[in-house]
N, CA, C and O atoms as a MOPAC input file, in Angstrom:
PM7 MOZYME 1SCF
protein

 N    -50.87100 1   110.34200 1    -1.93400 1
 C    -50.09000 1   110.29100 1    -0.72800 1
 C    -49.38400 1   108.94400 1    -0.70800 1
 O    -50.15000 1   108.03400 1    -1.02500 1
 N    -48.07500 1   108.53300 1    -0.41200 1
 C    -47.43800 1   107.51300 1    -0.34100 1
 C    -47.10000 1   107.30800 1     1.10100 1
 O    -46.41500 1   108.23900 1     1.52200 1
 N    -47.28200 1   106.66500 1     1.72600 1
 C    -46.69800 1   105.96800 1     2.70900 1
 C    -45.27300 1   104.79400 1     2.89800 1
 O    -45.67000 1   103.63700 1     3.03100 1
 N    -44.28300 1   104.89500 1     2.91500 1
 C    -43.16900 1   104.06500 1     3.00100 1
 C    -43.27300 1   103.16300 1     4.39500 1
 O    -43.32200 1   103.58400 1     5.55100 1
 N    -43.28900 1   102.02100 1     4.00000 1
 C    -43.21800 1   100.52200 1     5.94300 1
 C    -41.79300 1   100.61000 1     5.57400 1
 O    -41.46800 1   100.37900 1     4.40900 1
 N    -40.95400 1   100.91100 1     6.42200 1
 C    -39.26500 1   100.44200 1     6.40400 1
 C    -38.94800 1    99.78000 1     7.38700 1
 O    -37.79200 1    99.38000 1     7.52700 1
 N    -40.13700 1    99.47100 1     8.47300 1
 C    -39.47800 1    98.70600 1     9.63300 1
 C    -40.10800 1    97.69700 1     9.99400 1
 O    -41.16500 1    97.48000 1     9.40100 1
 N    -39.71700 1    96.83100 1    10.98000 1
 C    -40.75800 1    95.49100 1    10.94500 1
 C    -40.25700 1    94.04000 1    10.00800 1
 O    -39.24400 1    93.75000 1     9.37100 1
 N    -41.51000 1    93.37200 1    10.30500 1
 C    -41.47100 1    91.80300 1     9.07800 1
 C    -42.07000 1    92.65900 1     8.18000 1
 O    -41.02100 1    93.14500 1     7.75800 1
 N    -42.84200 1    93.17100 1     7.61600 1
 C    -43.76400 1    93.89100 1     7.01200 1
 C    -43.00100 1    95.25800 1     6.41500 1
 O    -42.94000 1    96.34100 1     6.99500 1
 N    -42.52200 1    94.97700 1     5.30300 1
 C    -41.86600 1    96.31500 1     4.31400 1
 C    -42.50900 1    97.14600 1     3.15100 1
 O    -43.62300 1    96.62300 1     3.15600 1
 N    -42.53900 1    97.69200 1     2.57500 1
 C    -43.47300 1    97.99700 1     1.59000 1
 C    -43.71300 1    99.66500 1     1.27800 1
 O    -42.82000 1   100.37800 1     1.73600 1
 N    -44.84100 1   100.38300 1     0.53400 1
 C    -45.73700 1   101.31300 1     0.67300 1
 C    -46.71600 1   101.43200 1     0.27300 1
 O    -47.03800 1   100.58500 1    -0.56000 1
 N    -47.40200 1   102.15900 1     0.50200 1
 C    -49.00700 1   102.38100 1     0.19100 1
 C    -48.98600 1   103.75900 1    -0.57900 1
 O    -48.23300 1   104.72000 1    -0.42400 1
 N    -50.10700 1   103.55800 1    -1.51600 1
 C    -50.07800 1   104.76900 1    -2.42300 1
 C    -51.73000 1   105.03200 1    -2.19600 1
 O    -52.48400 1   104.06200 1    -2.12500 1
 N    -52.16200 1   106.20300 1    -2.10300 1
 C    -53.74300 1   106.36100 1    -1.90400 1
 C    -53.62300 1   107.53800 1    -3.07400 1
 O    -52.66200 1   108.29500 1    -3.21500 1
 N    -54.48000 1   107.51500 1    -3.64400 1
 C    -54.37800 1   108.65500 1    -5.13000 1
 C    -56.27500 1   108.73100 1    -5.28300 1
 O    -57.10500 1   107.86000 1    -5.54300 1
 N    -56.38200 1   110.07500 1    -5.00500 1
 C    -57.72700 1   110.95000 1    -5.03900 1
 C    -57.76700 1   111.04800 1    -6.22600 1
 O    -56.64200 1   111.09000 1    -6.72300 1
 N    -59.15800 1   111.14700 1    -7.42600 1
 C    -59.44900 1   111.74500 1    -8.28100 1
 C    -60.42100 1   111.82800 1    -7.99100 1
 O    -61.08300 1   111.11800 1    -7.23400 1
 N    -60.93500 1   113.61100 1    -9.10700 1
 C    -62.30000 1   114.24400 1    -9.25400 1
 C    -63.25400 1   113.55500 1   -10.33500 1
 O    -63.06100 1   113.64800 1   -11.54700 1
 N    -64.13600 1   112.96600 1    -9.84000 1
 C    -64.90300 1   112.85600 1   -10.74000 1
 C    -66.61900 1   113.69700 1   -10.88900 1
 O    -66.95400 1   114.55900 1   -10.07700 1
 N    -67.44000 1   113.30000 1   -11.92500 1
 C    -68.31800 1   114.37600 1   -11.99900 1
 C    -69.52700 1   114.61000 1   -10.83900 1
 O    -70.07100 1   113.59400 1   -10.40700 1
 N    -69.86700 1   115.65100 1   -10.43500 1
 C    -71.13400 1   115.37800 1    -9.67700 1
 C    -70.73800 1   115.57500 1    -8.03400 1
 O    -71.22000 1   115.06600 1    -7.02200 1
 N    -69.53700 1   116.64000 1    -8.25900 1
 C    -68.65900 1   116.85800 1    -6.93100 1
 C    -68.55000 1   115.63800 1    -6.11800 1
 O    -68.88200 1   115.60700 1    -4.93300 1
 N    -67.92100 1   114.29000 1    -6.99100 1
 C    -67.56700 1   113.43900 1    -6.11900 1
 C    -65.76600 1   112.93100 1    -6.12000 1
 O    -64.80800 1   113.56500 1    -6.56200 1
 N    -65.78800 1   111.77300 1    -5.54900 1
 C    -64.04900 1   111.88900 1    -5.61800 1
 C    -63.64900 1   109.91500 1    -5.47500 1
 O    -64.17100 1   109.12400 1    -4.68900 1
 N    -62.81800 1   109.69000 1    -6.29800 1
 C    -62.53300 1   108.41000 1    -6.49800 1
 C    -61.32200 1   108.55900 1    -5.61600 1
 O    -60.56800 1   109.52900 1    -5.54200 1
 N    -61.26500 1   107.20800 1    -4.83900 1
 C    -60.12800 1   107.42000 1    -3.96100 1
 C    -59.38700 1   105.41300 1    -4.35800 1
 O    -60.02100 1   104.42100 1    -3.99700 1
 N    -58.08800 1   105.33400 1    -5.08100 1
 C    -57.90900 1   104.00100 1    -4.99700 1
 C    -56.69000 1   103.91100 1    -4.08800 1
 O    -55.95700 1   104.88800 1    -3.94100 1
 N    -56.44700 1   102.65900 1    -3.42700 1
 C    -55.42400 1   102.20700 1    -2.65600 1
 C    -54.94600 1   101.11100 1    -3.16500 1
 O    -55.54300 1   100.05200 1    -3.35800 1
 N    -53.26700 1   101.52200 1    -3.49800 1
 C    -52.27900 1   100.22100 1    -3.74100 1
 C    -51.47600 1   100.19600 1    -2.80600 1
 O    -50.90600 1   101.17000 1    -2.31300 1
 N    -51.35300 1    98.80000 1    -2.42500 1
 C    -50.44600 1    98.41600 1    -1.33800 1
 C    -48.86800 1    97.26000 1    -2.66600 1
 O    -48.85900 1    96.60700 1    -3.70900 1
 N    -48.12800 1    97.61400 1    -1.85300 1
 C    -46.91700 1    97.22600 1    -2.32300 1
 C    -46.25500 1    96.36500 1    -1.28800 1
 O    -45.31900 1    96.96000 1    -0.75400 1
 N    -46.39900 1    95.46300 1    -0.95500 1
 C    -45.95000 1    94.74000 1     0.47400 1
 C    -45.03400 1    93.36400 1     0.24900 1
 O    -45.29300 1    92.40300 1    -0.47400 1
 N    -43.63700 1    93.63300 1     1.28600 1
 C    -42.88200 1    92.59000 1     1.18300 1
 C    -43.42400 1    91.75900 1     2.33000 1
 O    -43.96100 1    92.43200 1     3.21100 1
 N    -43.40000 1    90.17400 1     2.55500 1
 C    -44.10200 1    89.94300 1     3.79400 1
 C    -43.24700 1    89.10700 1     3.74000 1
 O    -43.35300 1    88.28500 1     4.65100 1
 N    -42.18300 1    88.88800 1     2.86800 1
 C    -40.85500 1    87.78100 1     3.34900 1
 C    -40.36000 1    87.57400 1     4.63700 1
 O    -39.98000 1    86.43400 1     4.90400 1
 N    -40.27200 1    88.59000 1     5.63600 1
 C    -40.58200 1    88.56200 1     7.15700 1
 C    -41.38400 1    87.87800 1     8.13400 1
 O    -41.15700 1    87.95400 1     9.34200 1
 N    -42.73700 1    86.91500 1     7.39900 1
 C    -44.02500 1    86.92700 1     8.10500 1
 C    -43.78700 1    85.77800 1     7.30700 1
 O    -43.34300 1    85.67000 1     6.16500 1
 N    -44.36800 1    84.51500 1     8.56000 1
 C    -43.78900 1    82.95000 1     8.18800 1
 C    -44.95500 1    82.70300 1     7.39100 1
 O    -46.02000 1    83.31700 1     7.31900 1
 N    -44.54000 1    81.69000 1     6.81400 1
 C    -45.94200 1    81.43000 1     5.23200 1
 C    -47.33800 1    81.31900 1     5.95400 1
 O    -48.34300 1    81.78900 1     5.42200 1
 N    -47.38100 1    80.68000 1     7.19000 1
 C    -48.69400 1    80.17900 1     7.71800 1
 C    -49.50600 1    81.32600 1     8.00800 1
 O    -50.73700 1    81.31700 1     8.05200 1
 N    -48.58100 1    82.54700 1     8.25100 1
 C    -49.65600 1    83.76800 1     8.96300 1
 C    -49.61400 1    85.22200 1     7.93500 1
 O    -49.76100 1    86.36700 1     8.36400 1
 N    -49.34800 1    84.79900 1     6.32500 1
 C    -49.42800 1    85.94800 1     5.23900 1
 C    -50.69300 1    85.33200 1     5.29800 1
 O    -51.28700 1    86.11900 1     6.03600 1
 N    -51.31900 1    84.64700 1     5.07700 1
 C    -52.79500 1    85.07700 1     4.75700 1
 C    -53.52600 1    86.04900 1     6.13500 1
 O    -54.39400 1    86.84100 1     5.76700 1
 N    -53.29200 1    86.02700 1     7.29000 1
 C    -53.64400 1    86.91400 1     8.22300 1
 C    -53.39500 1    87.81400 1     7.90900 1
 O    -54.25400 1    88.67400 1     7.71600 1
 N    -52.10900 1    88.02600 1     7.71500 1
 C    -51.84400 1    89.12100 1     7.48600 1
 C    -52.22300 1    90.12400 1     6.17200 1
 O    -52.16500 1    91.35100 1     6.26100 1
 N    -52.55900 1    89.51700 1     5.12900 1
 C    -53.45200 1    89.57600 1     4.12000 1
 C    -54.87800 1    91.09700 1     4.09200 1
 O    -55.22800 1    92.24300 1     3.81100 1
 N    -55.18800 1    89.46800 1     4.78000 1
 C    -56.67800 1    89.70700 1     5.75400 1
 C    -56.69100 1    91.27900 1     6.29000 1
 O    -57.44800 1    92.14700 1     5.85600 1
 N    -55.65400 1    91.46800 1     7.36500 1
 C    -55.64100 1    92.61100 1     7.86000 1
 C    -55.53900 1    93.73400 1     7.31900 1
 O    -56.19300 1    94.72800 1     7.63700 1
 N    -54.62700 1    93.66000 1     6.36700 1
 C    -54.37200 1    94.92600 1     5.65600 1
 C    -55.66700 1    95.33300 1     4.78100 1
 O    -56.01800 1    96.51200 1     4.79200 1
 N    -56.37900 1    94.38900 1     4.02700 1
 C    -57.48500 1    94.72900 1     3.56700 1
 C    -58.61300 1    94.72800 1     4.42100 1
 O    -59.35900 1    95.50500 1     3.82600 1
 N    -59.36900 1    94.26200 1     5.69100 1
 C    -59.72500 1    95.16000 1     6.51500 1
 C    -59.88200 1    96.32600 1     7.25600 1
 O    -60.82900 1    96.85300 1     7.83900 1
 N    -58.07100 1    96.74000 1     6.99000 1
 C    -58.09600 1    98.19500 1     7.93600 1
 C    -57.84100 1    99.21100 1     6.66000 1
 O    -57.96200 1   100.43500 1     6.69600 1
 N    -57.48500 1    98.46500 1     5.60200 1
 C    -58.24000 1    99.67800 1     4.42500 1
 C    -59.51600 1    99.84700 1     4.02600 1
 O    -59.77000 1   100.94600 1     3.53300 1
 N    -60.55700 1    98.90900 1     4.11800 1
 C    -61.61500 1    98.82000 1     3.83500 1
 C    -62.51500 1    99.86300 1     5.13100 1
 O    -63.64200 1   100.33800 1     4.98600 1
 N    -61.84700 1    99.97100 1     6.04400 1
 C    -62.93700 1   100.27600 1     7.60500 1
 C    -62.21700 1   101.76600 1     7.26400 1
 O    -63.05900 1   102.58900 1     6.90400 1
 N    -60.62500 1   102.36300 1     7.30800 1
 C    -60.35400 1   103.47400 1     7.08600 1
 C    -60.93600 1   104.34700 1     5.79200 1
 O    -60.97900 1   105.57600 1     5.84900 1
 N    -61.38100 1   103.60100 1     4.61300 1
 C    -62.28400 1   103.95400 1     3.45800 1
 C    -63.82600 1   104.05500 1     4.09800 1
 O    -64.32100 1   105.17200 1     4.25000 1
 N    -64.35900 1   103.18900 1     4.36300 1
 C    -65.86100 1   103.35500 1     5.08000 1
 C    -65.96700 1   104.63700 1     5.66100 1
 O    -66.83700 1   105.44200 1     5.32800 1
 N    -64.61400 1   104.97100 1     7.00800 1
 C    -64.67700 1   106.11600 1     8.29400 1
 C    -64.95900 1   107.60800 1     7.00800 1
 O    -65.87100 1   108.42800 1     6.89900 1
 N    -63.90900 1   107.41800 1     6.37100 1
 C    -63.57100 1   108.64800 1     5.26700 1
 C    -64.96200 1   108.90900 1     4.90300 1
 O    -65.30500 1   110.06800 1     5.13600 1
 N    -65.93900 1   108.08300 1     4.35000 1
 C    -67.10700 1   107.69700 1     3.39500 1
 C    -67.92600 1   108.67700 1     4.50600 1
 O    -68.13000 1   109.87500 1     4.30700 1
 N    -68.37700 1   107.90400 1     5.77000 1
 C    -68.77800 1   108.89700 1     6.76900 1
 C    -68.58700 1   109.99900 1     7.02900 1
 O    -69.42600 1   110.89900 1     7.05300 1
 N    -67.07000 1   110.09500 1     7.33400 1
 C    -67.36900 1   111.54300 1     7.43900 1
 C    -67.47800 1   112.66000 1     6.65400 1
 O    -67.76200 1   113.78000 1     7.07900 1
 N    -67.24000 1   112.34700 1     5.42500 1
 C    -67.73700 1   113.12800 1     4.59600 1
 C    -69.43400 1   113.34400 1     3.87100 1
 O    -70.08600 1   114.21700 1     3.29700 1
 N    -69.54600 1   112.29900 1     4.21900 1
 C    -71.11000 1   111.94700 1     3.92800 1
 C    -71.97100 1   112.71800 1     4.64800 1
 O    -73.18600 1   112.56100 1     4.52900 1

């Protein structure tokens, strides 16, 4: 699944790509592609921060509810 950011300081997309692996389980990786030339130097590391938090907690929720 790709996601396109076209609006905002924050441009970019996200790619989330499922694979099967053995033992009916499923590898799920996330690449982020992000322009942050918008977002003044002092607050890309926040912003950083965030994006790998709310992928990490939206991966966890997934983990749950399938679990």
């Amino acid at each position: 699944m790709i996601t396109n950011i076209t609006q905002g300081p924050i441009t970019g997309s996200r790619i989330v790509e499922l694979s099967s692996l053995a033992g009916n389980r499923t590898n799920i990786d996330v690449l982020w592609n992000i322009d942050m030339s918008g977002i003044p130097f002092f607050a890309k590391g926040f912003s950083k921060d965030g994006f790998t938090k709310a992928t990490e907690q939206a991966l966890n929720r997934l983990t749950q509810a399938v679990g």
